[in-house]
ZADO-1210 file (C-alpha; in nm, 4 decimals, padded with zeros to 6 digits):
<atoms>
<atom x="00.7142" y="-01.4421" z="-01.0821" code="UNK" pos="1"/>
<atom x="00.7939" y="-01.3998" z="-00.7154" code="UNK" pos="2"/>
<atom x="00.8342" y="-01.1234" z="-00.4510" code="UNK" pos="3"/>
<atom x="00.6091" y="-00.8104" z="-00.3918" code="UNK" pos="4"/>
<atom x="00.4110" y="-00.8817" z="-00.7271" code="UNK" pos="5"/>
<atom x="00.3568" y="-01.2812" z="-00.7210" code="UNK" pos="6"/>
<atom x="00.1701" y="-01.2058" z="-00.3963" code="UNK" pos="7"/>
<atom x="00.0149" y="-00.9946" z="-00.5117" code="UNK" pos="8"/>
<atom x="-00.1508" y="-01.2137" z="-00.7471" code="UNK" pos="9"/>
<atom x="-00.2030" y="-01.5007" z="-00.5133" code="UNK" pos="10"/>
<atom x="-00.5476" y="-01.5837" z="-00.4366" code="UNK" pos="11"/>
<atom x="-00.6966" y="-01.5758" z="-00.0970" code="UNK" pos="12"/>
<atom x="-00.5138" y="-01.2568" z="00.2187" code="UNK" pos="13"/>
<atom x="-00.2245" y="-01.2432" z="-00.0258" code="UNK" pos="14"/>
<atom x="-00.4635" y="-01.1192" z="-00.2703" code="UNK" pos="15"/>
<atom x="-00.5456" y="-00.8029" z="-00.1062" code="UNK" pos="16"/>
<atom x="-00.3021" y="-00.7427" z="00.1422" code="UNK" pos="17"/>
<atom x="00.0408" y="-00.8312" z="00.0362" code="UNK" pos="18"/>
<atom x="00.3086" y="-00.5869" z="-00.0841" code="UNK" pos="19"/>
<atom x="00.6080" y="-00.8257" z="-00.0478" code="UNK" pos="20"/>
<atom x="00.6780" y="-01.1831" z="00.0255" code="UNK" pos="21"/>
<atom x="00.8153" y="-01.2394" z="00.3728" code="UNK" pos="22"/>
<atom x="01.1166" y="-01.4890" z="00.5046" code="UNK" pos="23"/>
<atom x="00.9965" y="-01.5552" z="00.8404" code="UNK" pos="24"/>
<atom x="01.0087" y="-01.8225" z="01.1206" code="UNK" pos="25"/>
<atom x="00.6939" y="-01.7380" z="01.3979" code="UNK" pos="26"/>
<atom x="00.3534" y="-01.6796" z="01.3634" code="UNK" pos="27"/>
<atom x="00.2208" y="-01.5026" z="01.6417" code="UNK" pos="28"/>
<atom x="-00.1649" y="-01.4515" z="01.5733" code="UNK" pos="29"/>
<atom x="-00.4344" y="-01.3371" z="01.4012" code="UNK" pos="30"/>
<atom x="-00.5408" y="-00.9945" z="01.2369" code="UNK" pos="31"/>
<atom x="-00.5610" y="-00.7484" z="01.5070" code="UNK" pos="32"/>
<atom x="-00.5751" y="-00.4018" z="01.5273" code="UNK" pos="33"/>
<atom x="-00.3182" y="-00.2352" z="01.8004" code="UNK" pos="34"/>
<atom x="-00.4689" y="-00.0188" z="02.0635" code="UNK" pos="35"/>
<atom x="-00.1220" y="00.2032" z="02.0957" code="UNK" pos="36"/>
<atom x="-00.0879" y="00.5304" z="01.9326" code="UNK" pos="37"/>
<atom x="-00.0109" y="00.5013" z="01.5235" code="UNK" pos="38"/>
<atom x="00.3705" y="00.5098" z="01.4945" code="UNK" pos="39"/>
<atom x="00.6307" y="00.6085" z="01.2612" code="UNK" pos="40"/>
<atom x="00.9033" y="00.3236" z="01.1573" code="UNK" pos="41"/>
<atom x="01.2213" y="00.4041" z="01.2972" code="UNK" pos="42"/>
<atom x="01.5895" y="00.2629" z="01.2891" code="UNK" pos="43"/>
<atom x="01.5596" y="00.0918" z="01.6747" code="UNK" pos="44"/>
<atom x="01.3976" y="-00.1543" z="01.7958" code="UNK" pos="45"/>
<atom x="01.1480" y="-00.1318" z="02.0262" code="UNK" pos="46"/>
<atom x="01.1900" y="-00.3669" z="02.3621" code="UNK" pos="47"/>
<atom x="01.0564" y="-00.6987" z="02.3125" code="UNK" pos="48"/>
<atom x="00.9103" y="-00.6495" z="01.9678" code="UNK" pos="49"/>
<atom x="01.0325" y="-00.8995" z="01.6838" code="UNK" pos="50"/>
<atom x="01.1198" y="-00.7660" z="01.3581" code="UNK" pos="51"/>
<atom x="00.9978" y="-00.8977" z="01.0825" code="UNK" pos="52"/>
<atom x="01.1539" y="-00.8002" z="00.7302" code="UNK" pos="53"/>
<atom x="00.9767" y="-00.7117" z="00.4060" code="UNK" pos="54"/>
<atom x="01.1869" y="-00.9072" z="00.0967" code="UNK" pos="55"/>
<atom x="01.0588" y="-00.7877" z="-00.2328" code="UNK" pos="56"/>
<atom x="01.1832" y="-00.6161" z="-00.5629" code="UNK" pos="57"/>
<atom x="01.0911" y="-00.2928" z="-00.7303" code="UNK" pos="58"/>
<atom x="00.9133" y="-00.2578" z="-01.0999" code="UNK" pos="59"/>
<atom x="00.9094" y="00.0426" z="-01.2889" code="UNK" pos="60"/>
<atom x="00.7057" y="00.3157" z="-01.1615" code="UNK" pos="61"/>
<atom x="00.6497" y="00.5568" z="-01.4461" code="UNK" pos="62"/>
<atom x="00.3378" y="00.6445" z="-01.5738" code="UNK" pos="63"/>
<atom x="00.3017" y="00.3655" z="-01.8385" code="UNK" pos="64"/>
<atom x="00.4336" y="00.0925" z="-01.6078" code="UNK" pos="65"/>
<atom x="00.1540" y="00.2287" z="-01.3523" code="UNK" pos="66"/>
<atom x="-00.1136" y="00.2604" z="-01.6121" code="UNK" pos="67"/>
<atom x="00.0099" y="-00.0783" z="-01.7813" code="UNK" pos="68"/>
<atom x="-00.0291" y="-00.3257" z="-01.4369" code="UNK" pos="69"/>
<atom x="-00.2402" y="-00.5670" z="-01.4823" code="UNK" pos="70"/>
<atom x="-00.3329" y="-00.6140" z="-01.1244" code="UNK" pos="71"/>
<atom x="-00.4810" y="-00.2792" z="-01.0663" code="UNK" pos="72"/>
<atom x="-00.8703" y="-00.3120" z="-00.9462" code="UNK" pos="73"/>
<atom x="-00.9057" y="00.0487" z="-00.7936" code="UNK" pos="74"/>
<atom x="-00.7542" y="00.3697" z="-00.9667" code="UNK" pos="75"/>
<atom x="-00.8196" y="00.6951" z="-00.7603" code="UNK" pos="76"/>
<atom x="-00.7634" y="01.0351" z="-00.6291" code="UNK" pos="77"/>
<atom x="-00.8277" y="01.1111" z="-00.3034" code="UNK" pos="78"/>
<atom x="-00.7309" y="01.3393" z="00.0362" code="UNK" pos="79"/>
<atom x="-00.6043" y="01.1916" z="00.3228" code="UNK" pos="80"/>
<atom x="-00.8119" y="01.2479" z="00.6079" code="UNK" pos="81"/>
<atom x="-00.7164" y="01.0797" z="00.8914" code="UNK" pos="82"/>
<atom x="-00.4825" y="00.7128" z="01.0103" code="UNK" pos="83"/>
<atom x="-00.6054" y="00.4661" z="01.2383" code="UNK" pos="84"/>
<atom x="-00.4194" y="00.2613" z="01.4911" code="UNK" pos="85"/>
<atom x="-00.1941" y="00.0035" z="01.3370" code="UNK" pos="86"/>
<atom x="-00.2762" y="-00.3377" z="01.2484" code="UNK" pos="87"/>
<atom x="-00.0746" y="-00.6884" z="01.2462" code="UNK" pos="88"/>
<atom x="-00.1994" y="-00.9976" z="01.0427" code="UNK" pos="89"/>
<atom x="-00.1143" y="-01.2921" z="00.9760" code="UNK" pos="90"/>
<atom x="-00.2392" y="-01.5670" z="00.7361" code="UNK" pos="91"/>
<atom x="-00.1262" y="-01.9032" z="00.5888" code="UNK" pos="92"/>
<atom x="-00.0326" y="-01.9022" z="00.2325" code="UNK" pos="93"/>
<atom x="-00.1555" y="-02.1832" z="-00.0496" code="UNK" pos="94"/>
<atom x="00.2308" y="-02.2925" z="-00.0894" code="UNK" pos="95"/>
<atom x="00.2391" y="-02.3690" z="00.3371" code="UNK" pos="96"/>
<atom x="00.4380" y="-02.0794" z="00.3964" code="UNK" pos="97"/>
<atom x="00.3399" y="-01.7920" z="00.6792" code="UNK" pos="98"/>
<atom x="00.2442" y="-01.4560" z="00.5651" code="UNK" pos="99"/>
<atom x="00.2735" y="-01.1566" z="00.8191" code="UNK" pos="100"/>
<atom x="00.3000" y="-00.7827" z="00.8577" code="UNK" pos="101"/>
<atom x="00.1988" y="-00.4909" z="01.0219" code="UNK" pos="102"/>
<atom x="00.0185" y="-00.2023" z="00.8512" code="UNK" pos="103"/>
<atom x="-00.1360" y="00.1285" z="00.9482" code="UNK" pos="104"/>
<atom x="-00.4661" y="00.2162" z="00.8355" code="UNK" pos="105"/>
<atom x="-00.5244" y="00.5503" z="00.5988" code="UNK" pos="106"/>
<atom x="-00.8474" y="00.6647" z="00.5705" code="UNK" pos="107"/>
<atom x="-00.8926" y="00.8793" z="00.2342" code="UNK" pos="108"/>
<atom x="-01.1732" y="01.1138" z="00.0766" code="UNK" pos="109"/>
<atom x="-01.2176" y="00.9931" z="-00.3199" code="UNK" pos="110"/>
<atom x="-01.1990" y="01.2852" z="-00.5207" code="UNK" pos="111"/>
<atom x="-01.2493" y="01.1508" z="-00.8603" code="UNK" pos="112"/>
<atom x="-01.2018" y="00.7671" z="-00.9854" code="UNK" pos="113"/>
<atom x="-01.0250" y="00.6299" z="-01.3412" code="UNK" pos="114"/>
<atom x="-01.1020" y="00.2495" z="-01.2673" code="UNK" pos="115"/>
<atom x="-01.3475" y="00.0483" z="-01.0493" code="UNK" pos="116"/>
<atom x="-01.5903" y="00.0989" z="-00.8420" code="UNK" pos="117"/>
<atom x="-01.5486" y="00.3341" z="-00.5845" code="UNK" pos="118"/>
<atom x="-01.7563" y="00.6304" z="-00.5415" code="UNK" pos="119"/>
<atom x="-01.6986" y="01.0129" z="-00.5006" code="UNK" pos="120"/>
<atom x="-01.6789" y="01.1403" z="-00.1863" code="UNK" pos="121"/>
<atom x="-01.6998" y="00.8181" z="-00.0438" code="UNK" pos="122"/>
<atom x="-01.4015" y="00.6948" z="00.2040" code="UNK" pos="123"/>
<atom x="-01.1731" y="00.4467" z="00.1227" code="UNK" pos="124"/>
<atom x="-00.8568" y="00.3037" z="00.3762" code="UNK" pos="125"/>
<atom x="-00.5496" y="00.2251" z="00.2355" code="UNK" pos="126"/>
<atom x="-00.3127" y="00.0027" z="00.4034" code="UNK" pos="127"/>
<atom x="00.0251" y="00.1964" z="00.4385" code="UNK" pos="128"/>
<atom x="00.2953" y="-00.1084" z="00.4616" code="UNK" pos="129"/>
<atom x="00.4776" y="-00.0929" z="00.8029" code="UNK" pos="130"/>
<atom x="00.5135" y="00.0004" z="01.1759" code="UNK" pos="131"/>
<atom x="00.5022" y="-00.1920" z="01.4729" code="UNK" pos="132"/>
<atom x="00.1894" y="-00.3624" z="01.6584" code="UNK" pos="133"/>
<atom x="00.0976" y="-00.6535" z="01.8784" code="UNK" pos="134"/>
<atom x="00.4559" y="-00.7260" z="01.9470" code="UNK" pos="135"/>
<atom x="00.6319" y="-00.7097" z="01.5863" code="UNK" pos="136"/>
<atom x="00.8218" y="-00.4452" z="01.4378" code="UNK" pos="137"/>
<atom x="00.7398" y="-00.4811" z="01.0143" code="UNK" pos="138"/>
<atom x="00.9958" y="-00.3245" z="00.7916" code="UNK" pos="139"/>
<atom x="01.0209" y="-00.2700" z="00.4328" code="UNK" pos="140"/>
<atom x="01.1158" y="00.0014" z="00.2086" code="UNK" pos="141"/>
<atom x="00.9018" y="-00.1502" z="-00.0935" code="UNK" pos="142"/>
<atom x="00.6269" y="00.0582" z="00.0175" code="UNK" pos="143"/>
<atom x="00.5132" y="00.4821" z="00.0207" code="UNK" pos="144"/>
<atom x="00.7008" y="00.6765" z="00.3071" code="UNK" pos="145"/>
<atom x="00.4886" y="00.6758" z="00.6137" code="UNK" pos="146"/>
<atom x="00.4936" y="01.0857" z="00.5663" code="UNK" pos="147"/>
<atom x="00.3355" y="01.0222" z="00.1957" code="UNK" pos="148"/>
<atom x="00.0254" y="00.9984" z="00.4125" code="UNK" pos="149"/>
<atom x="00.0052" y="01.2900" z="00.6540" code="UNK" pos="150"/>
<atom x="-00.3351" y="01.4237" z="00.6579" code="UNK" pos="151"/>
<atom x="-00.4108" y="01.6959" z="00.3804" code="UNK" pos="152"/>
<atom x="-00.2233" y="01.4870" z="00.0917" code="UNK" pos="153"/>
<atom x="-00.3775" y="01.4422" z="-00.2231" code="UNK" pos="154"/>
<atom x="-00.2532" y="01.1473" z="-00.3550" code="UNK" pos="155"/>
<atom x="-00.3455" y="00.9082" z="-00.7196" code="UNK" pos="156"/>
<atom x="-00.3440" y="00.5559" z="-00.6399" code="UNK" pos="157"/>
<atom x="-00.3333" y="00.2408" z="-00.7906" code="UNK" pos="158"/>
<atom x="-00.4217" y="00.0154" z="-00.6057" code="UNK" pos="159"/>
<atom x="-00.5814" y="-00.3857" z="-00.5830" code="UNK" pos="160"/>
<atom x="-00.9050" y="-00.5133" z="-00.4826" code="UNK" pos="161"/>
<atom x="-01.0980" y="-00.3334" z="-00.1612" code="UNK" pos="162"/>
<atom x="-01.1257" y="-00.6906" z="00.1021" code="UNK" pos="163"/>
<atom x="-01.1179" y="-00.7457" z="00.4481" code="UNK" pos="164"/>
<atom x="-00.8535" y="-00.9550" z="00.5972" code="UNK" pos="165"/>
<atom x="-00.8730" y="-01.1645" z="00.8905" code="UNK" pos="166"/>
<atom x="-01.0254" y="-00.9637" z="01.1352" code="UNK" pos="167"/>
<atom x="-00.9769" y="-00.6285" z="00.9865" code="UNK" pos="168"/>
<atom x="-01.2365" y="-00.3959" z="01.1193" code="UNK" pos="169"/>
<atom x="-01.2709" y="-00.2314" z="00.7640" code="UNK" pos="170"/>
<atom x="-01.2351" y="-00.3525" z="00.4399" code="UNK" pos="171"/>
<atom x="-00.9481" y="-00.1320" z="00.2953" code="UNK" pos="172"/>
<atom x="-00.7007" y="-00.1872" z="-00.0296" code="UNK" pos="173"/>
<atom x="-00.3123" y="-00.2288" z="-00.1143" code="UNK" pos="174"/>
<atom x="-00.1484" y="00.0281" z="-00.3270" code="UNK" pos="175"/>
<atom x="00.0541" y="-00.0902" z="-00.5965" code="UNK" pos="176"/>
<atom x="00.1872" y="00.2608" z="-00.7357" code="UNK" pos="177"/>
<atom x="00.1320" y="00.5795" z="-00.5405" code="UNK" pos="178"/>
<atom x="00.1710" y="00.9704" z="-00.6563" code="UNK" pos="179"/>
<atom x="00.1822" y="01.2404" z="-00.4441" code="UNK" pos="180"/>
<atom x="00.0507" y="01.5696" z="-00.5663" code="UNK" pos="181"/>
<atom x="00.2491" y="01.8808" z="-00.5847" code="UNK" pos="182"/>
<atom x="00.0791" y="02.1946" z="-00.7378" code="UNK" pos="183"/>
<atom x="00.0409" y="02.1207" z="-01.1268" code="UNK" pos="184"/>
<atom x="00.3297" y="01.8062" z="-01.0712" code="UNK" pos="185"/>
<atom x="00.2749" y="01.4051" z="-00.9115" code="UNK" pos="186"/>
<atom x="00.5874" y="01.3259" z="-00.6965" code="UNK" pos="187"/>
<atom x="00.6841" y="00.9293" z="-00.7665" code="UNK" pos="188"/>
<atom x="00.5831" y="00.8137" z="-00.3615" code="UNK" pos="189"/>
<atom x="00.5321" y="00.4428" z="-00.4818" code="UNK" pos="190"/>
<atom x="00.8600" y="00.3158" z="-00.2733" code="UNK" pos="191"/>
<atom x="01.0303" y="00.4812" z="00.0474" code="UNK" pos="192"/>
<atom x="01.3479" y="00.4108" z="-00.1103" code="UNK" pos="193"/>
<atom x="01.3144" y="00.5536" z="-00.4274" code="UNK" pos="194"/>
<atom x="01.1289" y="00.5094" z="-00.7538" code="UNK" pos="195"/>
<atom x="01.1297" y="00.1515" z="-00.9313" code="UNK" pos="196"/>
<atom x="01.3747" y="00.2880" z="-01.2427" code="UNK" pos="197"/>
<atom x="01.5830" y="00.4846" z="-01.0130" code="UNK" pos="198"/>
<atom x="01.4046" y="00.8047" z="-01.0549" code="UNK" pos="199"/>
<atom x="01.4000" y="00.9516" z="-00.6896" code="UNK" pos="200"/>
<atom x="01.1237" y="01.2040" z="-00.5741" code="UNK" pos="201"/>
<atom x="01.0460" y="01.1989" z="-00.9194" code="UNK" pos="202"/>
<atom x="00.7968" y="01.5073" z="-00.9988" code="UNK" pos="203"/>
<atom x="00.5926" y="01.4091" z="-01.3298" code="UNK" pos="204"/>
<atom x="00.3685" y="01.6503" z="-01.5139" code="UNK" pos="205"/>
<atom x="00.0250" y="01.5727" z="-01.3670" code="UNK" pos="206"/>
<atom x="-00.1703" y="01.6988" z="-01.7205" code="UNK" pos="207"/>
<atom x="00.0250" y="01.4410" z="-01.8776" code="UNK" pos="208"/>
<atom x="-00.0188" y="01.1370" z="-01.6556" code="UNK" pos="209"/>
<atom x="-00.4021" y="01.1927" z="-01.6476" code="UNK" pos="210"/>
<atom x="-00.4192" y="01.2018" z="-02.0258" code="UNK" pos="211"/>
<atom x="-00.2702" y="00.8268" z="-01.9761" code="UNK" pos="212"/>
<atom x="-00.5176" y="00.8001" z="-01.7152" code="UNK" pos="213"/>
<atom x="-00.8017" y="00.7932" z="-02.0210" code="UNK" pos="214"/>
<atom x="-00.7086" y="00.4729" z="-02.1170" code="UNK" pos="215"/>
<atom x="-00.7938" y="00.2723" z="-01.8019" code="UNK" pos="216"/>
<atom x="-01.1930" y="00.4437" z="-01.8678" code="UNK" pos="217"/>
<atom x="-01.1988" y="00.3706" z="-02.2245" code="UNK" pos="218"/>
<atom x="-01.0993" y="-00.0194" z="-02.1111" code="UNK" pos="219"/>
<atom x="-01.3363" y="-00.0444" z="-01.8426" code="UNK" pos="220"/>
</atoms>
């Protein structure tokens, strides 16, 4: 298995970090968080910055696939509350190769939790995949839409292990599926380019996704 989920699986950063495997040629230093204003990622790029490109492939993103992963350490509700300055990293992989991307900090309230060990009304950041800092421009459209996150959004997560990378200021975790909420419906927000089975914006009963939700308790 390669791409977005091998990584995901590798031991050490990759662990709990990566969302997708990276082709690059540069390294350009170590885990640090930008001072600039968060941005949004946008079509240009800005002057001087190197892009770096996000190479990965999509798995299913329905409820059973989500439920199903075997990688998921952290299953959650929770309200976004606030986003933090981006953050670039970089890290050397097992295999030689160079690992690097640039991620924005999302600080969220945990409403209720279905798997591990996170606590109500506690505050958890989750690293939204792209946006530009220390010089590099990260794209990938493997990852939630930079709006998923505005501040008010009640979102279900699932998500990998909580770590701290590099020099990360805060230990924080990668989501591997991501639902937005929407009155009694969850909109599919796991990929900015649409759902992993071609189900765009796909609004889900929420009733019924939690009653598959039972299973990850009855397992733990």
């Amino acid at each position: 298995m390669n791409g977005m989920r091998r990584l995901r699986a590798h031991s050490g950063t990759a662990t709990v970090l990566t969302v997708v495997a990276l082709s690059i040629s540069a390294c350009s230093g170590a885990g640090k968080p930008s001072g600039a204003a968060v941005p949004e990622i946008d079509s240009g790029k800005p002057s001087g910055a190197r892009v770096v490109e996000g190479h990965s492939y999509k798995v299913d993103s329905n409820p059973a696939a989500a439920v199903a992963f075997p990688l998921n350490e952290n299953v959650f509700e929770g309200t976004v509350i606030s986003r933090r300055p981006n953050v670039h990293v970089t890290d050397k992989l097992d295999d030689g190769s160079t690992f690097e991307a640039v991620y924005t900090p999302i600080v969220v309230r945990v409403g209720a939790v279905h798997k591990g060990g996170l606590k109500v009304g506690s505050e958890i950041v989750v690293r939204s995949m792209g946006g530009v800092a220390d010089g590099v421009k990260y794209v990938t459209e493997e990852a939630p839409a930079k709006s998923t996150f505005a501040k008010g959004h009640e979102l279900l997560v699932f998500a990998g292990s909580k770590g701290v990378v590099d020099s990360e200021p805060t230990p924080a975790v990668t989501p591997h599926f991501v639902y937005l909420e929407s009155g009694t419906s969850l909109v599919d927000a796991t990929y900015a380019s649409g759902s992993g089975d071609d189900r765009t914006g796909s609004r889900l009963s929420k009733a019924a996704f939690k009653a598959k939700l039972r299973s990850l308790k009855a397992s733990s």
